[in-house]
N, C-alpha and C positions, 0 to 999 in steps of 0.2 A: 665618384668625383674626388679628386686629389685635394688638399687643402690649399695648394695654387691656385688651382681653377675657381673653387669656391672663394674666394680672397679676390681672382678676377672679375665676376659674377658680381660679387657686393659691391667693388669698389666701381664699378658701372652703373650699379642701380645707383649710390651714394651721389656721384656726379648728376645725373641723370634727373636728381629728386632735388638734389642743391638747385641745379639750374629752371627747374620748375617752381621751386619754391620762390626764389629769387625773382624772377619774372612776373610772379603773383604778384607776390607782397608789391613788386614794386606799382604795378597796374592798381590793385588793389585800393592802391591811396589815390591814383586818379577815377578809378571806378566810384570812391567815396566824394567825390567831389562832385561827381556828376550827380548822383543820390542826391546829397546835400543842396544841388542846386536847382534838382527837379522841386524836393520837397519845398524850397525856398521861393520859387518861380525867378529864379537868375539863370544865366548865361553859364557860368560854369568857366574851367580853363579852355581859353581857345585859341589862343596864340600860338602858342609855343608849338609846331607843327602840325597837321592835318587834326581840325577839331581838335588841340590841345592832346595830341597823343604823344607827344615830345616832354610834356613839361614835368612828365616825371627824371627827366635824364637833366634837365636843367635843373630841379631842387637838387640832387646828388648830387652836380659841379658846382652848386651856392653853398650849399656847405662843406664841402673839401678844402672852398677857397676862404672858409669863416675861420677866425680866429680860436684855438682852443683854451680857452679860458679857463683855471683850476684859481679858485678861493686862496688866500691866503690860508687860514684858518682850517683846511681844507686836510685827510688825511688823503695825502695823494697818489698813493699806490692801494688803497682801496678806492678810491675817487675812480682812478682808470680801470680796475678790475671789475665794477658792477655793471658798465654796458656788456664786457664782454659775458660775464656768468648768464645774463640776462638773454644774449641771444645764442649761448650753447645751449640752454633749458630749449629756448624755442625750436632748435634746430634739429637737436638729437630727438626730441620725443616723437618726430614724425616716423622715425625706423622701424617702426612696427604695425604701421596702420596700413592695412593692404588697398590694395587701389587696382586689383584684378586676380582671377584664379591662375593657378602655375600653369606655366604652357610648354613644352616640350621645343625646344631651341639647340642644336647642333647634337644631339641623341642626351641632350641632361633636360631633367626638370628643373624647373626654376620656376621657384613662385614670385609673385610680382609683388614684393614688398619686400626692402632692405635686409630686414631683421626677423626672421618665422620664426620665433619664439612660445615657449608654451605660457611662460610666464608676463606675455605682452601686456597686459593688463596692469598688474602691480608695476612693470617698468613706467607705462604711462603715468600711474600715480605717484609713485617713487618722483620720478622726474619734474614733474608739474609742481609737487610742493616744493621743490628746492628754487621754484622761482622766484618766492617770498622773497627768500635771503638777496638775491638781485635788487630788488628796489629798497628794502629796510637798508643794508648796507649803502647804497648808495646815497641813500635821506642821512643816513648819521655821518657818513664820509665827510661829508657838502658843508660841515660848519656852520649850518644857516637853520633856524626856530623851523621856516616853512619848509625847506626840505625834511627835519626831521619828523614836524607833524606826519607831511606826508606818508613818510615813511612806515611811521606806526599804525596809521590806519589803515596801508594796505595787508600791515602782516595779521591785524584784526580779523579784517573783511576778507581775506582768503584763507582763514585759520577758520574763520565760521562757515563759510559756503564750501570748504572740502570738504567738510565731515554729509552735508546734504548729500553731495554729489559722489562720496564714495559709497554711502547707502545705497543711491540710485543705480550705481556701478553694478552690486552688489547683488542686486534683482535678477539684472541682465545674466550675470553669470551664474546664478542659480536655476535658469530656464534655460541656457547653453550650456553647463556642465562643463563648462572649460572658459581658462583665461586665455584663450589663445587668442586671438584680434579672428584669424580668417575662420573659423570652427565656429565664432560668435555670429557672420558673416553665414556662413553654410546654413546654421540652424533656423536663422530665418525664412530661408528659401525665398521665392519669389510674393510671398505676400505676407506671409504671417509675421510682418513686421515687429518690432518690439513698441514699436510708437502706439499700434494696435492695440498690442494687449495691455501695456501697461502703461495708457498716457499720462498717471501723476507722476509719475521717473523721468517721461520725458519731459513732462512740464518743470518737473525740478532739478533735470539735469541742466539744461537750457537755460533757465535761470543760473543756475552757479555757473554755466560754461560763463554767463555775461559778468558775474563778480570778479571770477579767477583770470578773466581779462581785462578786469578794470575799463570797461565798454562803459557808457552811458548807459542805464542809470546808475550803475555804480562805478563811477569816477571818481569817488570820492578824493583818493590819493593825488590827483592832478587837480582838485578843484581849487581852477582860475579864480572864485570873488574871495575863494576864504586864504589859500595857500601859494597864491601868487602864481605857480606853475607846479607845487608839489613835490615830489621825493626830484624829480630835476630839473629844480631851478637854477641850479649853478650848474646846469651842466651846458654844453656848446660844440659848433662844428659836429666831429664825425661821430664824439660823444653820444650826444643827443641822437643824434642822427640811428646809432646804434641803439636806442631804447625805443625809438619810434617805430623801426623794423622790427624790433621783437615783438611789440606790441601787436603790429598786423601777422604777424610769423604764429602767433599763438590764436589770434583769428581763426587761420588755417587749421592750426593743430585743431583746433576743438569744435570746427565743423567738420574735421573728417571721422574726430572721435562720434559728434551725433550720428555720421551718416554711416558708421561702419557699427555704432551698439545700437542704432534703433529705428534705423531707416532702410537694411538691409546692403548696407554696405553699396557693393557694385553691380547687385541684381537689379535685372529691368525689371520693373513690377509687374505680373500678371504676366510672365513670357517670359519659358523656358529655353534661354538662348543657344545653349549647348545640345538641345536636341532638336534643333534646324538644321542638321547635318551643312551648315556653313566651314571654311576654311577656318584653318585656326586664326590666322593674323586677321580674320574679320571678326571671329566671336572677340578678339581681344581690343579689339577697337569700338568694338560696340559696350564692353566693359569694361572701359578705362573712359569712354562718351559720358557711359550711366553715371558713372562716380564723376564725375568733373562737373555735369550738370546738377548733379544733387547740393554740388560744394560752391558753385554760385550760385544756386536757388537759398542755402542757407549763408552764404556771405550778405549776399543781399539782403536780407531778414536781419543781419547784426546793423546794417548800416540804416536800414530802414527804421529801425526801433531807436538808432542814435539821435536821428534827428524829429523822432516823433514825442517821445518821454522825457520830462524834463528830469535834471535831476533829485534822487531822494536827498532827505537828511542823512545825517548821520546816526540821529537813534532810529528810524524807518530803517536803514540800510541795516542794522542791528536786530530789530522788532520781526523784520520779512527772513532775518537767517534764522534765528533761534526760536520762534514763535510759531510762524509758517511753513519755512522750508523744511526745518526739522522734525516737526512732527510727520508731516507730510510724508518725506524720506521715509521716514521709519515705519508709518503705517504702509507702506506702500512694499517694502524688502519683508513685512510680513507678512501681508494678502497674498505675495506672491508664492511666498513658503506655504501659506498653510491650499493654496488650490495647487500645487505641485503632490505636497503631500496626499490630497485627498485625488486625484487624480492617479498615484503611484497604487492607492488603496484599491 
């Protein structure tokens, strides 16, 4: 395959995952309302098109037509630069999370994920921590005490819950023997799940995925009674608009990261699909189904836990990284080493 073709191939999938992405997130936020309003016993949006399925397209022309408002005091060319960092972190990290095996297409293979890299892994975490800098820059831009509290608690609170959750990481690829995303994916097969075998990783990846999202219960960074709105409160229009997509865009990312390091990625559970002598374009339908079902069964679970837990404090939100999850983490990337070890014996 020429480096044209490959170039053509990616920038198909690139499209292909933008417009999927895109269409989540945006549903996403009506899918949370409806959550919201189950858990609540209200009505929900229902106007704005068939059962409120329009009113995501109405918020996006409310804010287009909002004023963009920058602080006086404001530095304003890092002001407008931190929505954008914010949702290139959310958008790039998804290039390496597979969402089906490679399938043979015009006589090329082509696996079904943007970016086949060996080193997928450390790109995911590479990338994810540069989203700190996104909201802390944004808090200190803003000229404003409650933007930059904000701001600081979040580069706390995701400085403490990466180190849990690169431990957890950590496990995973010490029982795959590769950072590859789809090898991680292969090695689990149809059952032997990593959630299986090693549910304190998943318990503490799950936990950090909800910190490094800044999800409920650790909102801390946006909390309404202490910090008014948080690292963006002076922010407005498409601004804002852009830090609220990244927010659900990181959603995504880190339900596909659960379901591709511990959930078996895009394997049906208990059923070997490739050896049902089925068409190709069906086995691939049926495993890009399994992954998209996995990925609202675990959306659903972030939005379900949003409106069930209230939120922590701040030394709880402290006390649960470095007390709890840390240890946790670490006993856990060492049970796993020493039964690999005595296993290899």
């Amino acid at each position: 395959m020429s480096i044209w073709e490959i170039a053509i191939f990616t920038l198909v999938k690139i499209l292909i995952i933008f417009t999927l992405m895109m269409l989540t997130v945006t549903y996403l936020v009506y899918f949370e309302r409806r959550v919201s309003a189950w858990a609540q016993d209200r009505l929900g949006p229902n106007r704005v098109g068939w059962e409120g399925l329009l009113q995501p397209f109405a918020d996006v022309l409310k804010l287009l037509l909002k004023e963009d408002i920058v602080p006086e005091k404001a530095d304003k060319k890092i002001h407008s630069l931190a929505p954008v960092a914010a949702l290139f972190v959310a958008f790039t990290t998804y290039a390496v999370i597979p969402f089906g095996p490679s399938i043979n297409l015009f006589d090329y293979n082509i696996p079904l994920v943007v970016a086949d890299v060996n080193m997928g892994i450390l790109y995911v975490l590479a990338l994810t921590s540069l989203g700190v800098y996104a909201i802390t820059l944004a808090g200190w831009s803003s000229g404003s005490k409650y933007s930059l509290l904000g701001g600081i608690r979040s580069s706390a609170q995701m400085i403490s819950y990466e180190i849990s959750m690169g431990f957890s990481v950590g496990a995973v690829v010490l029982l795959a023997e590769s950072l590859r995303p789809i090898a991680i994916v292969e090695s689990q097969g149809i059952w032997m799940w990593n959630a299986w075998i090693q549910p304190i990783g998943f318990i503490t990846f799950v936990v950090s995925a909800f910190a490094e999202t800044n999800r409920l219960p650790f909102d801390l960074p946006e909390a309404e009674p202490e910090l008014v709105g948080g690292f963006h409160t002076e922010y407005s229009s498409m601004k804002f608009a852009g830090f609220f997509l990244a927010e659900y865009a990181n959603m995504i990312i880190s339900s596909g990261l659960i379901i591709t390091l511990y959930l078996g990625g895009y394997n049906v559970p208990f059923l070997d699909i490739s050896s049902l002598g089925l068409a190709q374009w069906l086995v691939v339908i049926i495993y890009f189904g399994a992954f998209c079902f996995k990925m609202v069964l675990v959306l659903f679970f972030f939005l379900w836990v949003r409106w069930s837990i209230p939120r922590f404090r701040y030394d709880q939100l402290m006390n649960l990284g470095w007390k709890v999850m840390f240890p946790l983490s670490l006993f856990n990337i060492i049970w796993v080493a020493v039964i690999i070890m005595i296993f290899k014996l």
